[in-house]
Every structure is written in C-alpha cells, then in structure tokens.
N, C-alpha and C positions, 0 to 999 in steps of 0.2 A: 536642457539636461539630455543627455545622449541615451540611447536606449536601452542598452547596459546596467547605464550608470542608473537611469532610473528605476529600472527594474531588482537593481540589488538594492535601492536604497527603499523600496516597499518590501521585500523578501527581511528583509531585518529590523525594519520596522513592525511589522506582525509579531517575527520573531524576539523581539522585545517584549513585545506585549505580552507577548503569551509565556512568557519564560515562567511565571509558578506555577501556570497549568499544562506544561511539561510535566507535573509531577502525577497525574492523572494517567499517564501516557505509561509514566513507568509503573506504575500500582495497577494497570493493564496487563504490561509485559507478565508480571510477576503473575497475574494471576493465570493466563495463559498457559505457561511456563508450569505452575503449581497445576492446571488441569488436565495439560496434556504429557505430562511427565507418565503415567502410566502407562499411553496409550506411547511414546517414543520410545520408551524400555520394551514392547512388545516390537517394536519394528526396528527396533535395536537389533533384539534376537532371533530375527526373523519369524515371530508368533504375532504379526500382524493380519488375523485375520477377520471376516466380518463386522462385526459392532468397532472394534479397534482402529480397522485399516480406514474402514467409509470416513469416520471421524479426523482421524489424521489428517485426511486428505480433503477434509471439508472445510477444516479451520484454516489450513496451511492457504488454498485456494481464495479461503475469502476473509478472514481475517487480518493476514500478514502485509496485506495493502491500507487495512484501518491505520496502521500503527504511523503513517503519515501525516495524521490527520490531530491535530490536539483539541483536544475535549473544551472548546470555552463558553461562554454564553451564547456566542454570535451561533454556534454547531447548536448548541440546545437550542436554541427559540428560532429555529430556521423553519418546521412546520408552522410556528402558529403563528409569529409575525414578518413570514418573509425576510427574512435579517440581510441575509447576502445580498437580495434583491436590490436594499436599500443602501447595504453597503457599496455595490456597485453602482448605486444611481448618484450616489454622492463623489464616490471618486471620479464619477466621469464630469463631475461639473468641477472639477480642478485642472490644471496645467498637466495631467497624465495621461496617456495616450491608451489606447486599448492595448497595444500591442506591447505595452510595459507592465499593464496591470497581466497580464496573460501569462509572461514571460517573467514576473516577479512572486505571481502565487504557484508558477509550477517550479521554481529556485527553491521558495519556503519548502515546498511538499517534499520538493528530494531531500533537505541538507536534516529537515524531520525524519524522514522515513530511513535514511541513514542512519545514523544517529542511534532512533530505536532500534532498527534489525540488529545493528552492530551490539548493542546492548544483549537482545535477547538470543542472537548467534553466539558469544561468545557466551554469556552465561549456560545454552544448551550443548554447549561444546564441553562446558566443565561436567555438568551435569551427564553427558555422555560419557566422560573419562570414570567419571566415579561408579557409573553402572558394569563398569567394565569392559567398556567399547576402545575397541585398537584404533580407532579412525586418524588419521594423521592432522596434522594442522593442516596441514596445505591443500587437502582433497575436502578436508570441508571449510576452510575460508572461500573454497570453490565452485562448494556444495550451496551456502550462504550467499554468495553472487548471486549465483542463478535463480535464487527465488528471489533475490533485492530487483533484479532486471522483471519479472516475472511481474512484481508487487507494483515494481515503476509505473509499469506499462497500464498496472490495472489502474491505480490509482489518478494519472492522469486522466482513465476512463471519468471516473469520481468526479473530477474538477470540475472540466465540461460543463456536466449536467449543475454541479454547487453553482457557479459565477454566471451561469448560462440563461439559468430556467428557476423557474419558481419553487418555492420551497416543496410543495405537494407537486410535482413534478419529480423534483428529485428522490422524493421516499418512496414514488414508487419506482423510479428506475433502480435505485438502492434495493427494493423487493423483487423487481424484476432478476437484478442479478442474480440476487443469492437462492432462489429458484431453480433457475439456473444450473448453477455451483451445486445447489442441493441434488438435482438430477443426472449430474455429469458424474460426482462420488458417489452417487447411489447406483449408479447405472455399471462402474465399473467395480462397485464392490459384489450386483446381483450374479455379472458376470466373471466373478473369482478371476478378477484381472490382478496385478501386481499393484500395489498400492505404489501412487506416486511420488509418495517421498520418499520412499526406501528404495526405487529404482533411479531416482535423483544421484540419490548418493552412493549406489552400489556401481552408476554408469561412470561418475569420475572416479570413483576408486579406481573402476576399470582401465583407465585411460583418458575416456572422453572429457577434456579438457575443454572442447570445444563448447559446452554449452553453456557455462557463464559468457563466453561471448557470443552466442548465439541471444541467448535472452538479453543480453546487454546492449547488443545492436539494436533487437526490438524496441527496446524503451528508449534509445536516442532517436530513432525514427518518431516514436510516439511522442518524444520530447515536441519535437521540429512540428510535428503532424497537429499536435494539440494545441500547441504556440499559432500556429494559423488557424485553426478553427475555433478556436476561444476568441480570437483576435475580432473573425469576421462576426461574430454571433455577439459579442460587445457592441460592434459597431449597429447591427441591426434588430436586437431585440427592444424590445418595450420594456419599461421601467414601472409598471404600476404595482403597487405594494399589494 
C-alpha cells in the first residue's frame, strides 16, 4: 500500500470510529461560543479591556487547537492507562509504516480541526452580524484562516507529544503549554497591549491579507516538519505501557 494510500486509509478509519463522538466536539463549540459571546461583544466594540481582553486571548490561543482533537475513550484514559502508547505499539506490529501512521493522524487532525473552526467561525460570524458588527464576509473568512493556520501549527505541536511519549509525559507538556499561553495573555494584558484577536481582525480589515497566508505557510511547514519527527520518534521510542 503506498503511503498516501495508507495514511488516508488510517485518517478515515479513526474518523469512522469516532464519528458519534464528534458530537462532543460540537457541545464544546457551543459551549465556547455561549462563554465567550460576552467577552467578543466587548472586542467587538472596541471595550475589550482587562478581565475581557486577557480571556479572549487566552481561550482563542489555546483552546481553538483542542477543537482538532475528539473527545473519545482512547483521549480520556490516556493518563491512567497509557492508551496511545498501546495503541501505537499495536499498529506498529501490523503491515503500517511509521511514516503512514504520522502522516495519517496529522490528515485526521486537520479534516477535524477544519471542520470544527468552520462550524464555530461561521456560527461567530452570525453571532457577530446580530451584535451589530459591519465585518464583511471576506475579511473574516480571513480573519478565520489565520487562527485555523495558527491552531494547525499548535496542534500538530499536540500530536508529537500524544503518538510520541507516554501518557504522563504528555499532560504535563499539555500543562507546560497552557502556562505558557497563561503568561504570554497575561503578560500582554498587564502591559495594556492590544488584545490579539481584535488586532487579528482590525489588520485585515485594514488590508493585510497577507496573514492567513503567513500562518498558513507556518502550518504546512509544521505539517512536513511534524510528518518527519513523529516518523523518526515511532521508529525509536520504547513501547512499555
């Protein structure tokens, strides 16, 4: 089976499997969406400040990469009984290559994480029309890119560590990040900087068209980049549960 082939035919096979716990996924969106509605009507009208702006810019940063990700058993019991680990040790004793298994859980994670943004961009887009926002369609299906490229890139990060490294390995580099993420919105809300999703969208309003394809280069680089380190880290890590 060719590499391609193989790797789309493990990317739809998951995504089979997982197809009623997609619905988790969207009872996420929705809740998201129902949480941060007040705090986007403030950065709507420009009165995103403090408590408001850091939050925006907390969830958008590290949330909107989860939304890749569907909620199933194998995701829940990956602390306490290594699940990935084992699911990795078992697919390598079949006829699949690492570099299919690599190149078919970062296919599932895009046509996911599409998918959802698409869902919860367009749903925020209505949700913006009715707050009374002029924003065009075109500057925020734009606007929308450039966090989907942004989300890619992290979430990719995500995989790695999931198919890579052991279950308590991965929760805390998952803690490490949002740490992180925690201090970088915090850091630029102590410093009355411009919250970054309303500079997101005020930059392509402005013109800059360029940065869906800026963040969208990043994430096909990261595509390629993750595709061989997931590859090489298959072929050399240890398997003990």
């Amino acid at each position: 089976m060719g590499e391609w082939k193989g790797a789309w035919f493990l990317a739809k096979h998951e995504l089979a499997k997982d197809r009623w716990n997609s619905l988790f996924t969207l009872l996420m969106i929705g809740y998201v969406l129902l949480f941060t509605l007040p705090l986007f009507r403030d950065v709507i009208n420009g009165e995103s400040e403090g408590l408001s702006s850091f939050a925006t810019d907390f969830i958008y940063l590290t949330i909107l990469p989860v939304f890749g990700f569907v909620m199933n058993q194998t995701m829940m019991r990956y602390w306490k009984d290594n699940s990935y680990t084992k699911k990795m040790a078992h697919w390598r004793t079949l006829p699949i290559s690492s570099r299919q298994i690599a190149l078919g859980r970062i296919i599932q994670l895009a046509i996911v994480l599409f998918a959802a943004q698409l869902v919860f961009f367009l749903l925020q887009y209505i949700m913006a029309r009715n707050l009374g926002s002029e924003i065009s369609a075109g500057s925020f299906a734009l606007y929308a890119l450039t966090w989907f490229g942004y989300s890619l890139t992290m979430a990719i990060g995500y995989v790695y560590w999931e198919v890579g490294h052991s279950g308590r390995t991965y929760f805390f580099f998952n803690l490490i990040y949002l740490c992180v993420m925690l201090l970088i919105a915090l850091g630029i809300s102590l410093m009355k900087m411009d919250n970054i999703v309303m500079n997101s969208l005020q930059a392509i309003e402005g013109g800059s068209w360029w940065l869906p394809l800026l963040t969208l280069s990043i994430s096909a680089a990261a595509f390629w980049i993750g595709v061989n380190r997931m590859e090489n880290r298959l072929e050399n890590r240890t398997y003990r549960a």
